[in-house]
ZAVO-140426 format. One record per residue (C-alpha): residue number from 0; residue in three letters; x negated, y, z. Coordinates in steps of 0.05 Angstrom, whole numbers, plus 32768, in hexadecimal, padded with zeros to 4 digits. Layout:
<atoms>
ATOM  pos  code    px    py    pz
ATOM  NUM   ALA     X     Y     Z
...
</atoms>
This chain:
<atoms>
ATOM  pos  code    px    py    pz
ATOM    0   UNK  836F  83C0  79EB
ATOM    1   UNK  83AE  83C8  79C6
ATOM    2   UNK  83DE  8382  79BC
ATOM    3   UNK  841C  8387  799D
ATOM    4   UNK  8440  833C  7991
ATOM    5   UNK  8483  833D  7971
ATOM    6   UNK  84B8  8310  7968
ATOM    7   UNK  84BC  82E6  79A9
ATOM    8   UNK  84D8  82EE  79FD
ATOM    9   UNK  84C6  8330  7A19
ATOM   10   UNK  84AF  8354  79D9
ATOM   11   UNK  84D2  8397  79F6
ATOM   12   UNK  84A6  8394  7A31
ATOM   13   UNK  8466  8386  7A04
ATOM   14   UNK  8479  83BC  79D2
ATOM   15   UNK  8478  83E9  7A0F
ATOM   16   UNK  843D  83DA  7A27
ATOM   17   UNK  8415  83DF  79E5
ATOM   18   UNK  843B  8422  79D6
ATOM   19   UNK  841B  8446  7A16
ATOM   20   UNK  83DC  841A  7A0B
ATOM   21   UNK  83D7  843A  79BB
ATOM   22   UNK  83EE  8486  79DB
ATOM   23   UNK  83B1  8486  7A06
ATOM   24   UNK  8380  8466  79C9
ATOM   25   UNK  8394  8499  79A3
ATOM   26   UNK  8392  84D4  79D5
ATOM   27   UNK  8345  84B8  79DE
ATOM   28   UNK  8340  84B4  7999
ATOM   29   UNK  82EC  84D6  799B
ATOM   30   UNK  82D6  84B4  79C8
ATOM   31   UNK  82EE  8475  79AC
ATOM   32   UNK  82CE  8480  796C
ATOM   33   UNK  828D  8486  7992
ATOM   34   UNK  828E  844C  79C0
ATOM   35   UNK  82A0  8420  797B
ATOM   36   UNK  8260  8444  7957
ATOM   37   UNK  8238  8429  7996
ATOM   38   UNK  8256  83E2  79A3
ATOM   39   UNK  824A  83DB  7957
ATOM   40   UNK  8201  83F1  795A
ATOM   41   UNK  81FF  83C3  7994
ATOM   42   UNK  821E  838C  7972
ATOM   43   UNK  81F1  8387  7935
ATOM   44   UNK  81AA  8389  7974
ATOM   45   UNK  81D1  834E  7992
ATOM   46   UNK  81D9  831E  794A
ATOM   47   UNK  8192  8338  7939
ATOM   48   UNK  817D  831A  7978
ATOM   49   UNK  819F  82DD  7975
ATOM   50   UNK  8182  82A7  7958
ATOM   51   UNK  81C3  8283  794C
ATOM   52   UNK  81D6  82C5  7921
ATOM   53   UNK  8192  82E2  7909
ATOM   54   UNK  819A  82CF  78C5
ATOM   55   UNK  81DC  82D6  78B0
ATOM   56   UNK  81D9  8321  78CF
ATOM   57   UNK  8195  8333  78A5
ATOM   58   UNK  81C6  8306  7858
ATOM   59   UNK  81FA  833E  786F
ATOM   60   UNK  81C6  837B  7876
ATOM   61   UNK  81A6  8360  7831
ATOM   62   UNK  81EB  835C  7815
ATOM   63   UNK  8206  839F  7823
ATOM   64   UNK  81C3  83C2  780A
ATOM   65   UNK  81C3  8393  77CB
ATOM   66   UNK  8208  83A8  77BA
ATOM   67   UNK  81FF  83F4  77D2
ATOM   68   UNK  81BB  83EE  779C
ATOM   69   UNK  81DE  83CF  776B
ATOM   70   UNK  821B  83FD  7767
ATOM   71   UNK  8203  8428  7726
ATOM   72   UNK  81EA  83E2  7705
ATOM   73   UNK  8213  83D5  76BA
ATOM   74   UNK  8232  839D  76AC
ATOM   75   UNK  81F5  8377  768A
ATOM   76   UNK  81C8  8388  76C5
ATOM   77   UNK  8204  8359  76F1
ATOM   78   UNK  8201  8327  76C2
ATOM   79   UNK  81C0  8314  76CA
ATOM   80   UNK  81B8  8320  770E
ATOM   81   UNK  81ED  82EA  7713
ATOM   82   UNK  81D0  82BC  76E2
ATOM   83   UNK  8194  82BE  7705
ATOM   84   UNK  81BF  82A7  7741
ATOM   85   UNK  81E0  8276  7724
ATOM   86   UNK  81A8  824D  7711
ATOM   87   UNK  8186  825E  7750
ATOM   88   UNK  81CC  823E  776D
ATOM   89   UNK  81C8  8205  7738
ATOM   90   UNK  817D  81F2  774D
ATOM   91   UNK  8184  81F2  7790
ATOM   92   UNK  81CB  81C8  7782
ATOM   93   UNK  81AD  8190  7768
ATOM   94   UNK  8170  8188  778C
ATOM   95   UNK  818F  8182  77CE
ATOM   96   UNK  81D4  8164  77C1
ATOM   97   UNK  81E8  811F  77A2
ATOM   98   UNK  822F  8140  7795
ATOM   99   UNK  8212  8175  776A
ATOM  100   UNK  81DC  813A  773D
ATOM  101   UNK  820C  8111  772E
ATOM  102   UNK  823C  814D  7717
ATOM  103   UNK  8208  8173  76F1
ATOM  104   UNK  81EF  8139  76CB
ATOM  105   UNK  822F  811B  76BC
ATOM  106   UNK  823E  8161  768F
ATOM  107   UNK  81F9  815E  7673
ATOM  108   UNK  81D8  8197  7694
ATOM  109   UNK  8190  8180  7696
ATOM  110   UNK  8172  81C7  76AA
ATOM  111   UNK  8191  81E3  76E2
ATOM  112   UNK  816A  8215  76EE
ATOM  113   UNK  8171  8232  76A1
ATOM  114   UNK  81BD  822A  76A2
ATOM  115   UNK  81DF  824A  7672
ATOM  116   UNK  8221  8265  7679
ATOM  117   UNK  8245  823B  7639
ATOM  118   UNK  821F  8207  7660
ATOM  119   UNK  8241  820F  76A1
ATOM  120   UNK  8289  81FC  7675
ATOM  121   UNK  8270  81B8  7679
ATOM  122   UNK  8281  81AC  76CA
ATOM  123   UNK  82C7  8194  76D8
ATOM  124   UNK  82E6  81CF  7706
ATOM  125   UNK  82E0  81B7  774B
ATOM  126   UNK  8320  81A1  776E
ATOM  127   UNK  8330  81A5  77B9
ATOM  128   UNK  8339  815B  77B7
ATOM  129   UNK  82E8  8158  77A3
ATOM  130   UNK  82D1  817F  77E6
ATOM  131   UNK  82D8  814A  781E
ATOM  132   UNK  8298  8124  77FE
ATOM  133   UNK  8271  816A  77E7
ATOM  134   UNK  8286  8173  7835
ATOM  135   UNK  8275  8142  7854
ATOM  136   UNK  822B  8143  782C
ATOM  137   UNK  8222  818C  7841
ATOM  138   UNK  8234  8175  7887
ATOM  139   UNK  81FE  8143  7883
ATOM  140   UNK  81C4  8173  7865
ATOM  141   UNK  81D5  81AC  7890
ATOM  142   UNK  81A5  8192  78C9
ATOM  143   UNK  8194  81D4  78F9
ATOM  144   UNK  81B5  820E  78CF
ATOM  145   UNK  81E0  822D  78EE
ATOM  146   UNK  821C  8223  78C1
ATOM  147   UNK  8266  822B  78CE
ATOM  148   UNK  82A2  8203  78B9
ATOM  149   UNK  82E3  822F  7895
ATOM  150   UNK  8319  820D  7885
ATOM  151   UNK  8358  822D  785E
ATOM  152   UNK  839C  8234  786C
ATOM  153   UNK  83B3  8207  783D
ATOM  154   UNK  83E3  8230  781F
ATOM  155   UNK  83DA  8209  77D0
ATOM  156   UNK  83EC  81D5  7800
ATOM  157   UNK  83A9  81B0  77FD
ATOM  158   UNK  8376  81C9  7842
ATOM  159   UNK  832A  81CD  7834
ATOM  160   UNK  82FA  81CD  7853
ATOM  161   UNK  82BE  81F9  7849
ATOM  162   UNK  826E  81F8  7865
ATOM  163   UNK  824B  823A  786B
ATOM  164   UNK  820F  824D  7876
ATOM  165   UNK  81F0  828F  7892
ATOM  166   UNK  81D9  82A6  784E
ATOM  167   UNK  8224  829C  782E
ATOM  168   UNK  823E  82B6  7874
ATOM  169   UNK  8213  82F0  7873
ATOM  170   UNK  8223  8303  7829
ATOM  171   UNK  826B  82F8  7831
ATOM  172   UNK  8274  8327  7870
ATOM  173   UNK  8253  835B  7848
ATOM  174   UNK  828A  8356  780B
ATOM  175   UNK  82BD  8375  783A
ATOM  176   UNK  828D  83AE  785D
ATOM  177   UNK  8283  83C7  7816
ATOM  178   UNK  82C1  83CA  7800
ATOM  179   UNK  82D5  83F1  7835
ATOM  180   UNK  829D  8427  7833
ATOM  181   UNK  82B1  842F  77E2
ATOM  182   UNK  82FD  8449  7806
ATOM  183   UNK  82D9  8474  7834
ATOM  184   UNK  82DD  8450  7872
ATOM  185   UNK  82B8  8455  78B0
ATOM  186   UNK  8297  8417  78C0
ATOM  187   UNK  82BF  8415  78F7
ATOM  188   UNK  8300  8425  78E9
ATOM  189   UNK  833E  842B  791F
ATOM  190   UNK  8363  83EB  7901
ATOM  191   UNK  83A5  83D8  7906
ATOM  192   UNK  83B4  8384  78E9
ATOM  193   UNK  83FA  8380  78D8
ATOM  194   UNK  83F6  8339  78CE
ATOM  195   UNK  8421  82FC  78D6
ATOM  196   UNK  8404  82B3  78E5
ATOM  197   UNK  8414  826B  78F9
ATOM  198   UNK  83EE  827D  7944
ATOM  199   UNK  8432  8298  7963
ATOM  200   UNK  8423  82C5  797B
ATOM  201   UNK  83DE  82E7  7977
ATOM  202   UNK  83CC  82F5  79BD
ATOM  203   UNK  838B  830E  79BF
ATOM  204   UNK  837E  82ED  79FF
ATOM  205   UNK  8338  82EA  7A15
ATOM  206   UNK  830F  8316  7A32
ATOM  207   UNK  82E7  831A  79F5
ATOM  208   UNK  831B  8322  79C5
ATOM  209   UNK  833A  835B  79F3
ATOM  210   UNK  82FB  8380  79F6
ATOM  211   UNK  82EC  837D  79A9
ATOM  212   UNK  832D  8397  79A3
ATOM  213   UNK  831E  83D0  79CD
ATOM  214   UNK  82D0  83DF  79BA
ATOM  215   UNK  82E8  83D5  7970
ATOM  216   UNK  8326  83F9  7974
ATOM  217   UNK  8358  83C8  7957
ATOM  218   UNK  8397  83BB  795E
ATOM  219   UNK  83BF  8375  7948
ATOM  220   UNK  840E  8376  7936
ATOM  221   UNK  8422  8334  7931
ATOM  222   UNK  8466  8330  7903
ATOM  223   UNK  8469  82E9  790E
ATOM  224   UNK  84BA  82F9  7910
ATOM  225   UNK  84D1  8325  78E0
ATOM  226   UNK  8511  8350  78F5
ATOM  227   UNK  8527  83A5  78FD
ATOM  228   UNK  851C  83A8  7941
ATOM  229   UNK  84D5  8386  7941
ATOM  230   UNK  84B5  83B0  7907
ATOM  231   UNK  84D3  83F7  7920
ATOM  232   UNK  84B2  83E0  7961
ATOM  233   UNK  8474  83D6  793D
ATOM  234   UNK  847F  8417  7915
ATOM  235   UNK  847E  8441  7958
ATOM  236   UNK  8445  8421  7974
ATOM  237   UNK  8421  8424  7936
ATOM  238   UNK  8435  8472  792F
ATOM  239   UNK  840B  847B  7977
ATOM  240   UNK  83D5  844F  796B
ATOM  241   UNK  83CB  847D  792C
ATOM  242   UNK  8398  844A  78FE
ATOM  243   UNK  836B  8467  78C8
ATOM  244   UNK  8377  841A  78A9
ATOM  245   UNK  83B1  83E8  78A1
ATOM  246   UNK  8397  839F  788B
ATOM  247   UNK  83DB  8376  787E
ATOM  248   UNK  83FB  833D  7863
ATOM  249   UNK  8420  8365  781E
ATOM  250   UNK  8463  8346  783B
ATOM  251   UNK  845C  835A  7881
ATOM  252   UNK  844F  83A3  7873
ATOM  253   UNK  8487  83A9  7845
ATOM  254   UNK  84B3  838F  7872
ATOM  255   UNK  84A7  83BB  78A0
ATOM  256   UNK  84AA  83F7  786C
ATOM  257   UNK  84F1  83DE  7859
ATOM  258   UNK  8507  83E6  78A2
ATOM  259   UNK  84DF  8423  78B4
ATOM  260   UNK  84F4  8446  786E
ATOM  261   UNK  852E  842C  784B
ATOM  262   UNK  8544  846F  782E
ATOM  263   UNK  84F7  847D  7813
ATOM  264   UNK  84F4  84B6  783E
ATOM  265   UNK  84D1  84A3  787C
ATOM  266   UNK  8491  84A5  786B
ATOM  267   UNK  8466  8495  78A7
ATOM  268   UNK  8422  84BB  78B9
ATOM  269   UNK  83F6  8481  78C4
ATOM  270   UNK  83CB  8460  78A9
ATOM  271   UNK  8399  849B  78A4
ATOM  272   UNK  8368  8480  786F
ATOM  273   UNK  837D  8442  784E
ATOM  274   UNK  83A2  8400  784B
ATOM  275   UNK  838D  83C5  7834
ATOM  276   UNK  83BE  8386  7823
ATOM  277   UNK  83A0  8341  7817
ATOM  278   UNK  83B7  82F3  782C
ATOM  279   UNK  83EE  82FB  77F9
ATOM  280   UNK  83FF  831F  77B5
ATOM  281   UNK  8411  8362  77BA
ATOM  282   UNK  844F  836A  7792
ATOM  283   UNK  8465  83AA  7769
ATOM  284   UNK  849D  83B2  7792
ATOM  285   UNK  846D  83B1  77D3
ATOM  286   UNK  8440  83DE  77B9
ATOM  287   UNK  847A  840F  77A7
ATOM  288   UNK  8495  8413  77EE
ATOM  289   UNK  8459  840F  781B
ATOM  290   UNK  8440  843D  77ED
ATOM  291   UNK  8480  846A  77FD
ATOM  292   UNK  8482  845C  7848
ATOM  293   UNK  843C  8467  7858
ATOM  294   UNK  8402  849A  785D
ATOM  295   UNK  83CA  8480  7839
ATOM  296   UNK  83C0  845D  77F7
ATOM  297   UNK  83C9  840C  77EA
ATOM  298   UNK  8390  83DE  77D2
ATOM  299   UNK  839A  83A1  77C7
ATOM  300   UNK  8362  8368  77D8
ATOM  301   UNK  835B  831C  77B9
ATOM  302   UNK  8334  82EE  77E2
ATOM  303   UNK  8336  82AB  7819
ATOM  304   UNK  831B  8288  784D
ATOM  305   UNK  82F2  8258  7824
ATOM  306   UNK  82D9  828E  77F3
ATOM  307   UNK  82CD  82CD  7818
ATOM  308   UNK  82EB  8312  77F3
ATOM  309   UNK  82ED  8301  77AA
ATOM  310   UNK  830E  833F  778B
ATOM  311   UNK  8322  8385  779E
ATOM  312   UNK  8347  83C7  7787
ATOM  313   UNK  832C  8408  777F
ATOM  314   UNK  8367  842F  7764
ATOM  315   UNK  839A  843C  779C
ATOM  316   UNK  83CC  8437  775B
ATOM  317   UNK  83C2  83F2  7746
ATOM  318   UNK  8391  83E7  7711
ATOM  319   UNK  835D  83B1  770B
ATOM  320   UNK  833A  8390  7747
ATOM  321   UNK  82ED  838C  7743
ATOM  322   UNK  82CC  8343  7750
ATOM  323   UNK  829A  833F  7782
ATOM  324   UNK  8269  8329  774D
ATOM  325   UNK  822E  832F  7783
ATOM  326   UNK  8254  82F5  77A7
ATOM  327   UNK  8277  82CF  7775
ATOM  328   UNK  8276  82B9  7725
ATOM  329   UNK  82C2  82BC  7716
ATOM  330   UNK  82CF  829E  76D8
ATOM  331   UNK  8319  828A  76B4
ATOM  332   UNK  831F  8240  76AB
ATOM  333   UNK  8345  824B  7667
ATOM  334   UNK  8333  8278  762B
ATOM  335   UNK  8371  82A5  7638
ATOM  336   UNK  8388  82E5  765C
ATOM  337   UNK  83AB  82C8  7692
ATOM  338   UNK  8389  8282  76A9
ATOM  339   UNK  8372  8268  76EB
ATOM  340   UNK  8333  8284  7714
ATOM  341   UNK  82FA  825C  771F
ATOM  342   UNK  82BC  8270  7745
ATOM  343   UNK  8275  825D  7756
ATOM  344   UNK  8254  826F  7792
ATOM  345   UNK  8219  829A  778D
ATOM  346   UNK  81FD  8293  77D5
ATOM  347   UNK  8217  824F  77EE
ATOM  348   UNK  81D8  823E  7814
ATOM  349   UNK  81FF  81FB  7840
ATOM  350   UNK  822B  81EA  780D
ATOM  351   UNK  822C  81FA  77BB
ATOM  352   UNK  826E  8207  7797
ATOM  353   UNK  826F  8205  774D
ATOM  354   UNK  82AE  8213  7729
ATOM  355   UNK  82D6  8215  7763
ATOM  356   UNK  8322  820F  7749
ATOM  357   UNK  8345  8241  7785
ATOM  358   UNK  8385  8236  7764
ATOM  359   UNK  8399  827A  7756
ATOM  360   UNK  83A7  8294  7715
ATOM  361   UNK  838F  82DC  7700
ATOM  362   UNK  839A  8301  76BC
ATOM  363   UNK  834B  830C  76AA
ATOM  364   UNK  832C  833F  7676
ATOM  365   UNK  8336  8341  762C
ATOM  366   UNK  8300  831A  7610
ATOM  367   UNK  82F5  82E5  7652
ATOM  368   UNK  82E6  8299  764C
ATOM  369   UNK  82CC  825E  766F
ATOM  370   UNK  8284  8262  7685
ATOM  371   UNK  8282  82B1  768B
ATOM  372   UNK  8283  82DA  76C5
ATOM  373   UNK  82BB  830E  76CC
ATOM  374   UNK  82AD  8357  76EB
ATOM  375   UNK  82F8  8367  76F5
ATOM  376   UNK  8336  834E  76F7
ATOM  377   UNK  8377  8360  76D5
ATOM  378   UNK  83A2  8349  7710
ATOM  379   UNK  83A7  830F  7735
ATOM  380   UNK  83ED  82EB  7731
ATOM  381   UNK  83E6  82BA  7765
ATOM  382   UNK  83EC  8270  7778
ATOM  383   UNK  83E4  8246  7732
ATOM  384   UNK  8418  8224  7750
ATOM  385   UNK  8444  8258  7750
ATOM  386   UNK  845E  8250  7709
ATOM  387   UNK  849A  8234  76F6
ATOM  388   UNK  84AE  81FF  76BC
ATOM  389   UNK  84D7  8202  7684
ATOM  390   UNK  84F9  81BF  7672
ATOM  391   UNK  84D3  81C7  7633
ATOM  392   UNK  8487  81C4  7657
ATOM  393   UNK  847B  821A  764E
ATOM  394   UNK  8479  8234  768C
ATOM  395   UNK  8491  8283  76B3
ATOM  396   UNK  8454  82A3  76D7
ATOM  397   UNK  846D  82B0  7722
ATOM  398   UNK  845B  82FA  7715
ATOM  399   UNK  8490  82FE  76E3
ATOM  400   UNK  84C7  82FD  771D
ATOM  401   UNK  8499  8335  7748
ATOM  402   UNK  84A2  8369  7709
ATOM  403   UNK  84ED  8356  76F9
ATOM  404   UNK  8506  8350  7747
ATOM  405   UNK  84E6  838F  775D
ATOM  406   UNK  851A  83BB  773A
ATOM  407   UNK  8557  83A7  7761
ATOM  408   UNK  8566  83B3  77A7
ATOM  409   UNK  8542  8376  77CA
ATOM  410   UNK  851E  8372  7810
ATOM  411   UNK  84F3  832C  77F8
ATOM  412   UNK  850B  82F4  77C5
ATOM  413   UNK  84ED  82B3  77B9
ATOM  414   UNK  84FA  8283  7777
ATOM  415   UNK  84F1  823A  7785
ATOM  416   UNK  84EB  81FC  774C
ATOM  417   UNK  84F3  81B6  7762
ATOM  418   UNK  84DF  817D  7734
ATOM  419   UNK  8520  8176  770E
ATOM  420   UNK  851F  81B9  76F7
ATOM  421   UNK  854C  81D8  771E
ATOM  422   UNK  8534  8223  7739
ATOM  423   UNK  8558  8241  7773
ATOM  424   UNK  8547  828B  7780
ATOM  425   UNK  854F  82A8  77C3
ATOM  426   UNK  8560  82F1  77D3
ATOM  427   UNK  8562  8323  780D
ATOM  428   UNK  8585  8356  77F5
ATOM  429   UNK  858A  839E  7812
ATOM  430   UNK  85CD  83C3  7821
ATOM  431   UNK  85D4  83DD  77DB
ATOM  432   UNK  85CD  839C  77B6
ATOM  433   UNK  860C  838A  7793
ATOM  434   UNK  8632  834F  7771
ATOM  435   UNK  8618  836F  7728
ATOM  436   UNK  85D2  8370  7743
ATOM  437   UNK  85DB  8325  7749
ATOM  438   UNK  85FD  8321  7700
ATOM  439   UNK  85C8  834E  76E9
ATOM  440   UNK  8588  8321  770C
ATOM  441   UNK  85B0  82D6  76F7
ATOM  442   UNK  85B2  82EC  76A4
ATOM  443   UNK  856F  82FE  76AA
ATOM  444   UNK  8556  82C6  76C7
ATOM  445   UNK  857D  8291  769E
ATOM  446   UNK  8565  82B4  765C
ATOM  447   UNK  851B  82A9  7676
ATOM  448   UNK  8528  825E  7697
ATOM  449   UNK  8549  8240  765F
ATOM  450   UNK  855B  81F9  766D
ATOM  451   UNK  8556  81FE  76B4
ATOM  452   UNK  8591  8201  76E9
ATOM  453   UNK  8591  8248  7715
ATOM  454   UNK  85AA  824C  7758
ATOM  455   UNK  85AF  828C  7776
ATOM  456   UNK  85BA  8299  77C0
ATOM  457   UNK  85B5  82D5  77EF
ATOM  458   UNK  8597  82CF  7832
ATOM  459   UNK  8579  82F3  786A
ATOM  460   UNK  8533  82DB  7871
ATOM  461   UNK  8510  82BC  783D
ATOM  462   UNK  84E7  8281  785F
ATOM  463   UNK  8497  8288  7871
ATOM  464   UNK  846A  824D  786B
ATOM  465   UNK  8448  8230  78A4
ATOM  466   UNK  8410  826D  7892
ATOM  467   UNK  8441  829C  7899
ATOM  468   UNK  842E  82AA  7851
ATOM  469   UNK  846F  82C6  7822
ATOM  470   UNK  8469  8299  77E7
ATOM  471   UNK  849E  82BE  77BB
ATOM  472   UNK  8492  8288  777E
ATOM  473   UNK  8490  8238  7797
ATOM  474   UNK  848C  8205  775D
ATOM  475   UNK  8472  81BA  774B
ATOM  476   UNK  842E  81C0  772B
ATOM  477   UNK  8454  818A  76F6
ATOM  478   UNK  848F  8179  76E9
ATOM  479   UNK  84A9  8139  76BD
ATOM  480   UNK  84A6  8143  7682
ATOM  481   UNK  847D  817D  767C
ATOM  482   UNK  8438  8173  764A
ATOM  483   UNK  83FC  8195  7672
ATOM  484   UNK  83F0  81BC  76B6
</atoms>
């Protein structure tokens, strides 16, 4: 087992540790890969055994062979598959919950089980605020199944909490095996997490946890702390532990490739196969310099506690991400390009979401609306929250400061509004960032925040929230005076 924890007393001694820990992994690299293949075989006798784990093993078999059969299928084929889903969903909604009647006859949707997608318009998007009674209900009805309780981080500021069952369970663990076989993955990859959480720090301390680690050949790099010292300590051990994959917080990893590679020159030989980025948005200018620092190419993945792995890139360049349409029916609450996402479950077997408001805002397909599943996305933009207000009620998408910021010399940056209009923008600068930069940045942003008062200050760490999430836009979802959210 390989531990690396950053950031607090005696992290020299634990860097040290992990470093000659990560040598020896990788000097018994073959054999490694060949105890994983068996503990994994192993692993997958053990939950078929299990009674407690039976059936959400056999929803994750079925959902990894749907989606492997399904691959080649056009667009019309998903469709209706999903339709047929849906009002499976819808049926089985309404029979069993009280929540669901009262919702579906309210909107006048008499037929569940012939639904019709202009027809599914007619329920009210479902608010956090409306889950502790479709909760509690769920809780009540779940009797003997073995269900489990996720709750989110909370980071639109508003917890939830979730009921799943082994079907949902089953088909969500499968959304992230695929993905990973489309890159080329083994199923087992040698993993490194460079991740950063509110659990300071991640010590992997159980027996259990230490022997996953091992059998499964992971390794965990907790930047709870960000600073030079800490991430080239994590660069070196990284270097020895030699991963074929990188899953990361966007932030943390390009912290760490601005300190490992500030000249663009450095570019590191690890990971071996891929990296994947997902908790926050992944920036242009992250993309850009992980993509310079490291070995293997960037996708980026949209997803959460609550809803499993929504959406996910293909393209190591950017480009579109694909939905997980055998999950989820992603829809745009709005008849425009860039609106917010709303999904409906399409295996919620403990507790059925319809038009689940996530409060993220994506920039869908030509052609989108209400009511109508989308394959792809553009790009997601992040929180809906995280657009700002003109005096005049229009408002600055949050990804409008990623595309301008990313072309000066910045480490991070973060633009907050307060309710009286007032916006005060944050920035890290690097070495090379001068007083025109700032000149440069302050006309641009007063031409495109007209009526509202700019601050600008320079710092050295732009502040995490309590989920360690960067949240480089933070605004009011209103503001006095403005007409509509």
């Amino acid at each position: 087992m390989v531990e690396l924890v950053l950031g607090s007393q005696g992290a020299s001694e634990l860097v040290g540790r992990a470093s000659r820990d990560s040598q020896r992994d990788c000097n018994e690299w073959p054999m490694r890969k060949l105890i994983s293949g068996a503990a994994a075989a192993v692993r997958d006798w053990r939950r078929r055994a299990d009674a407690s784990t039976r059936a959400q093993f056999h929803a994750f078999r079925d959902g990894l062979a749907f989606r492997r059969s399904a691959r080649a299928w056009d667009d019309a084929n998903r469709r209706a598959w999903m339709l047929e889903r849906l009002r499976g969903q819808a049926r089985f909604a309404v029979q069993q919950f009280d929540f669901w009647r009262d919702r579906f006859h309210a909107a006048g949707i008499r037929q569940p089980d012939r639904l019709r997608p202009e027809e599914l318009c007619a329920l009210p998007p479902l608010e956090r605020d409306d889950l502790p009674p479709l909760f509690a209900e769920a809780q009540a009805k779940a009797g003997s199944m073995p269900a489990k309780i996720v709750r989110t981080g909370g980071s639109t500021g508003v917890p939830a909490e979730i009921l799943k069952g082994p079907l949902e369970l089953g088909w969500s663990e499968s959304a992230p095996a695929f993905f990973r076989a489309q890159l080329g993955l083994p199923r087992t990859p040698r993993t490194a997490f460079v991740w950063g959480h509110h659990l300071d720090p991640i010590t992997r301390a159980t027996r259990r946890e230490r022997l996953d680690d091992f059998l499964f050949q992971q390794l965990w790099v907790d930047i709870f702390r960000i600073d030079e010292e800490s991430l080239r300590s994590a660069d070196r051990v990284l270097e020895r532990f030699a991963p074929e994959l990188i899953i990361a917080y966007a932030s943390s990893l390009d912290a760490m490739a601005a300190a490992v590679n500030p000249d663009g020159r450095q570019r590191r030989p690890y990971p071996t196969r891929a990296i994947i980025t997902g908790a926050e948005k992944l920036l242009p200018a992250y993309r850009e310099r992980i993509s310079r620092t490291f070995a293997a190419p960037v996708y980026e993945q949209y997803g959460g506690r609550d809803v499993g792995l929504l959406a996910h890139q293909l393209d190591p360049a950017g480009g579109p991400l694909t939905v997980d349409w055998a999950q989820m029916y992603l829809e745009p609450e709005r008849e425009e390009v860039e609106a917010p996402i709303l999904l409906t479950k399409l295996h919620a077997d403990a507790m059925p979401v319809f038009r689940y408001r996530v409060g993220d805002l994506a920039r869908f397909p030509e052609g989108s609306r209400p009511g109508a599943a989308a394959l792809t996305l553009r790009e997601v933009i992040g929180r809906e929250m995280n657009m700002l207000w003109r005096p005049d009620g229009s408002r600055v998408s949050g990804i409008f400061f990623a595309h301008l910021f990313k072309d000066f010399p910045l480490r991070e940056f973060q633009v907050r509004q307060d309710e009286s209009f007032d916006v005060t923008v944050l920035l890290v600068p690097r070495e090379e960032f001068s007083d025109a930069h700032e000149r440069a940045l302050e006309t641009t942003l007063s031409e495109n925040l007209a009526g509202c008062s700019l601050t600008i200050r320079r710092v050295n760490e732009v502040p995490r929230g309590a989920n360690r999430k960067l949240h480089p836009v933070i605004a009011p979802a209103r503001l006095p005076g403005s007409t509509t959210r």
